[in-house]
N, C-alpha and C positions, 0 to 999 in steps of 0.2 A: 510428948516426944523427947526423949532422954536428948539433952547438951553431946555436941560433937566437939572437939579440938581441932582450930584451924589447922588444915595443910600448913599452913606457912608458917605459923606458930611453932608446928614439929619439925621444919627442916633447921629454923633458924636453930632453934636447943642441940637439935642433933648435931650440924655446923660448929655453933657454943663450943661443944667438947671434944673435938679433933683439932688436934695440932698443928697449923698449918706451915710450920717452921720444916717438916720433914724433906725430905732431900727423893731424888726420882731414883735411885738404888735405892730403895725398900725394900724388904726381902718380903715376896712372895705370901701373899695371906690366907690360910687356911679357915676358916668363920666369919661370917659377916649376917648382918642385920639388913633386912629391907623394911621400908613401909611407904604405902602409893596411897592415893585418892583420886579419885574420877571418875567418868561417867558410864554406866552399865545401862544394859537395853535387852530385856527380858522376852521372850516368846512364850513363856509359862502364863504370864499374867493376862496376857490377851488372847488365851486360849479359851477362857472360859465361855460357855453358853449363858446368853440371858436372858431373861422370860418378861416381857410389857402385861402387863393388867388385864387383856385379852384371854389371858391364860387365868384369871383370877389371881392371879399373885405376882409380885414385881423382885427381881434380884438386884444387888449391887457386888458384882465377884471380881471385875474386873480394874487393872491398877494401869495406868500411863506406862507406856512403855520407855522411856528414858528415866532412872533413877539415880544411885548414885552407888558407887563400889569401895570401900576400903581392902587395903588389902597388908597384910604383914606377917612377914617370914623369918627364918633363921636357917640358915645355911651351910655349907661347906663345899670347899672346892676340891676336885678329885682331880687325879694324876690328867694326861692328853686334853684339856679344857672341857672337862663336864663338870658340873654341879649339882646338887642335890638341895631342894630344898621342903622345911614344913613349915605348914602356917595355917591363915583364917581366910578365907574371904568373905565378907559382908556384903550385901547388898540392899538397897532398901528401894520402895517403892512405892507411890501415890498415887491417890483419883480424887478428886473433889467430888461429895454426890450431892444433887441437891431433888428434893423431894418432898412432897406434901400430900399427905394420904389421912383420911380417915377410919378408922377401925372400931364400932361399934360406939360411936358420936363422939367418941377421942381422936381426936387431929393429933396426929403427929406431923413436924416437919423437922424435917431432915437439912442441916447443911454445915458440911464436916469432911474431913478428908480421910481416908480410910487406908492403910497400910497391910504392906506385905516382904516380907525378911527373909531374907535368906541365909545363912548360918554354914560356910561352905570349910569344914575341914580339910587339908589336902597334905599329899605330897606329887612331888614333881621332878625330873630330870631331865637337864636343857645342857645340850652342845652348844661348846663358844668359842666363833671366831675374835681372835682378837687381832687389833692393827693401832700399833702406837696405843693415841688415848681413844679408840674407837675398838669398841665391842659391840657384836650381832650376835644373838642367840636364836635355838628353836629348842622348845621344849614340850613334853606328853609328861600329864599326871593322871594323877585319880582323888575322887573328892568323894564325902561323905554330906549329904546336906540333910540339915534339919529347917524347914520353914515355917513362920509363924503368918498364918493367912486371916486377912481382917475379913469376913463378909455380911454381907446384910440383906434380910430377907423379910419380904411383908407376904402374908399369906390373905388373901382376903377371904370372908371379913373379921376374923380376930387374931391375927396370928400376926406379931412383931418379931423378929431376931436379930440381934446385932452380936455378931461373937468373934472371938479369933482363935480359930483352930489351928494346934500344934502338937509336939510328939508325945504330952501329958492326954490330952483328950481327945486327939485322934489319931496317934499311932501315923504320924505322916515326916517319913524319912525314906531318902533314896541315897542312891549312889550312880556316879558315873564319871566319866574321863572327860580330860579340857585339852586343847593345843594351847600355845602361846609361842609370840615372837615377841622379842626385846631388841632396845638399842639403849647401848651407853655408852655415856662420857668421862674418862678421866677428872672429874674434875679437883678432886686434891690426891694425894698421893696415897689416901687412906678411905676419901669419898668418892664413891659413881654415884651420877645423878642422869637418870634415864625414861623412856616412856614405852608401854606393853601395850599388845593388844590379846586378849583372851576369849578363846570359843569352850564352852560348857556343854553339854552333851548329859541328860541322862540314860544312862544305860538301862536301870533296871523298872524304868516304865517307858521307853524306844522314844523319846523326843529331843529337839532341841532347849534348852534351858534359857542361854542369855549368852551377850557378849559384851567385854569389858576393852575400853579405852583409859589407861590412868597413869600423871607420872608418879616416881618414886624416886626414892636415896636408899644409896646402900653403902653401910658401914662396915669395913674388913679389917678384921681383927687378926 
C-alpha cells in the first residue's frame, strides 16, 4: 500500500505560504487551489454476489463500506457567484479476508486485506451564497472513473485466483454525475477552510456509486 501525506501535514505547508499580514479589502480572486481528505462510503463495493463452498467454489469480491476519499481541484470564479472546477477524486477501500482451503493437498491460507480504488476524474459547477466570512454552495458535475478491483477466488478443487482487475485487463471504466454541498469559512483573507458532502451516481451502468464526507483548504489566487 503506497505512503499517503498527512491531512495536516498539507494544510500546515499550504498555511506556510500564504501571507497572513493581508488586509480585508483584497481584491476579489479569480483561481484558487483545493484539496480535502475524508471518509467515503461505497454502494459498488457491497454489491457484489458471493458464493460459500456449497457451490464448490468460494469468492472474496467484496470491500467494507467505509473507506477513505482524497480529493483535489483547481478552479475559477465566474461572474454572479458560480465556480467551476477540475480535479481527482480518490477513493480507497478495504476487507480483511481470512481463509483456509486446500486444493489438491496444497493448503492454502489466506489472511490479508484486499483493496478496491477508485480514480474519479471530474469537473463541476457550484452556486455560492456568500455572507461576510460564511459561504454555502450547491454543486452538479460529471466524472469519469477508472477502478482498480482486488478479487479473489478458489474454484474447488484446483483452481486459485487472486487478481486485481482494471482498465488494462478488463476494459472497466464508467462515467456519471455527483451533487455536492459545501460550507466555508473565511479564514485568512486568501484561505477558506471548509467541509463537503458528495453523492456519486453512475450513469452509464444505472447505480448508485458512493458518498463522500471530507474537510478541505482552499487557496485564491
Amino acid at each position: 500500500m503506497r505512503k499517503q501525506v498527512p491531512f495536516a501535514f498539507l494544510l500546515f505547508f499550504l498555511l506556510s505560504n500564504v501571507s497572513y499580514s493581508q488586509e480585508n479589502n483584497t481584491p476579489k480572486s479569480t483561481f484558487f487551489l483545493s484539496a480535502g481528505y475524508g471518509l467515503a462510503g461505497s454502494f459498488f463495493v457491497r454489491s457484489y454476489q458471493e458464493f460459500s463452498p456449497i457451490q464448490r467454489y468460494k469468492t472474496f469480491y467484496k470491500k467494507n463500506f467505509i473507506g477513505v476519499s482524497q480529493n483535489a481541484a483547481i478552479g475559477v470564479n465566474l461572474k454572479r457567484n458560480w465556480e467551476v472546477r477540475f480535479g481527482i477524486n480518490f477513493q480507497h477501500f478495504t476487507r480483511r479476508i481470512k481463509s483456509l482451503d486446500t486444493l489438491n493437498n496444497v493448503q492454502i491460507d489466506l489472511s490479508h486485506d484486499i483493496h478496491h480504488r477508485d480514480y474519479m476524474w471530474f469537473g463541476s459547477l457550484a452556486k455560492k451564497l456568500e455572507k461576510k466570512s460564511h459561504l454555502f454552495a450547491f454543486g452538479l458535475g460529471l466524472y469519469y472513473l477508472r477502478p482498480k478491483q482486488q478479487e479473489v477466488e478458489i474454484f474447488y478443487p484446483n483452481y486459485f485466483g487472486d487478481v486485481e482487475r482494471d482498465f488494462k485487463n478488463s476494459r472497466l471504466n464508467e462515467g456519471g454525475a455527483f451533487t455536492e454541498l459545501a460550507y466555508e469559512y473565511k479564514f485568512q483573507p486568501k484561505v477558506n477552510i471548509g467541509v463537503k458532502t458528495q453523492f456519486y451516481y453512475t450513469i452509464s451502468a444505472g447505480y448508485s456509486e458512493s458518498i463522500t464526507l471530507f474537510p478541505y483548504i482552499k487557496i485564491l489566487f
